[in-house]
N, C-alpha and C positions, 0 to 999 in steps of 0.2 A: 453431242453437239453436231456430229457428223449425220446425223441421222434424221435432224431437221433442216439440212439445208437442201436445197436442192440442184440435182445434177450440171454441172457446166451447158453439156449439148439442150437441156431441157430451158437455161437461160437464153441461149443463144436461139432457139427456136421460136421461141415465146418475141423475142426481138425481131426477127424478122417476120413474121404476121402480124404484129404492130406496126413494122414500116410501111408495109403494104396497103394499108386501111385509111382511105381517103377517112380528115378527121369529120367533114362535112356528114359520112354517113353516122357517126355514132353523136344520135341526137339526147339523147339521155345523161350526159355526163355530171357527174354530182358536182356542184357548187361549193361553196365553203358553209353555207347554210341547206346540209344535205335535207332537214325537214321540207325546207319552204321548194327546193327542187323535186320533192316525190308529188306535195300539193298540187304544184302546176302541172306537172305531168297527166296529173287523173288516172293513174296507174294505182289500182289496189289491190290491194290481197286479202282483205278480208270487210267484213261488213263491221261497222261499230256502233256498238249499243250502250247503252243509256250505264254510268257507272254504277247506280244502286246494282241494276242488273248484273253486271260485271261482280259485287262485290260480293251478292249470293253464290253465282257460278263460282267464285273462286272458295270460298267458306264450306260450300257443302261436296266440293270437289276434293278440297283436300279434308276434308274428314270422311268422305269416304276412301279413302287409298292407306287413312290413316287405321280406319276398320281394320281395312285391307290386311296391312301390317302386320295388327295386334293378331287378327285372327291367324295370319301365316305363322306366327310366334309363337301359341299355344297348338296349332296343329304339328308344326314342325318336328317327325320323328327321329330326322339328328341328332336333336338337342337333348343334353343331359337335364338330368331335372335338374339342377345345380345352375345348370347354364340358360334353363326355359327359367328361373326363377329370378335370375341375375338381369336378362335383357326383359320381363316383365316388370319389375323393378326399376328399371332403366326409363321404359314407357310411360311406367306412373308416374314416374319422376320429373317427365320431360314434358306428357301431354295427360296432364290429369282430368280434363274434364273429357278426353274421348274415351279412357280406363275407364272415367267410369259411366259412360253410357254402356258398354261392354258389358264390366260388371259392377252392379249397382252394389252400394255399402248400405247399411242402416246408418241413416245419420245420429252420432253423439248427440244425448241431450245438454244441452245448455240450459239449463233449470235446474234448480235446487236438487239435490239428491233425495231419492226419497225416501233412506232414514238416515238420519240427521248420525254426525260424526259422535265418535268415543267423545271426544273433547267437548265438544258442545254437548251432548248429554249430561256430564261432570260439572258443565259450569251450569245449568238449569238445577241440578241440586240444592235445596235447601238444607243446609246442616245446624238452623235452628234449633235448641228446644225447647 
């Protein structure tokens, strides 16, 4: 607790350079509606663009860091295989469709098998005679 407050003399100092400051010069003071006080200002910090744009930048921004990641994970010579296995695991877990641009699987067929089960064979049997 001691550790985020800050010093006596550094209160007191900060106090008297605020008394001294005609309020007239500080023209920029925030409102209760601090949006509608940055608009009128015309003070900006950055250019803004269209959201589609926005929603690309952020989608391929973070799958690339996500790359990033997975590639630092399989190169990382710290890691026990146990432990490269455990936070590969973790990855797939968590972000499976960038595992698997990384690394692609054969997808499972979802179609018939193609030969037909013990059981179904058995019942296809005719035991007529």
């Amino acid at each position: 607790e001691i550790l985020f407050t800050p010093p006596d003399s550094f209160k007191r100092n900060v106090a008297n350079v605020l008394e001294h400051i005609p309020w007239k010069e500080i023209s920029n003071v925030p409102t209760e509606n601090r949006a509608a006080s940055v608009e009128t200002s015309g003070v900006r910090y950055c250019e803004q663009i269209p959201s589609k744009e926005y929603e690309n930048q952020k989608s391929s921004g973070i799958e690339f860091h996500l790359l990033a990641l997975l590639d630092g994970i399989v190169s990382n010579e710290n890691l026990s295989v146990e432990e490269r296995k455990k936070q590969l695991k973790k990855f797939k877990k968590t972000y499976p469709e960038v595992y698997e641009k990384r690394f692609p699987s054969p997808k499972l067929r979802s179609s018939k098998p193609a030969t037909p089960s013990l059981i179904n064979r058995l019942k296809r049997l005719n035991f007529k005679q």
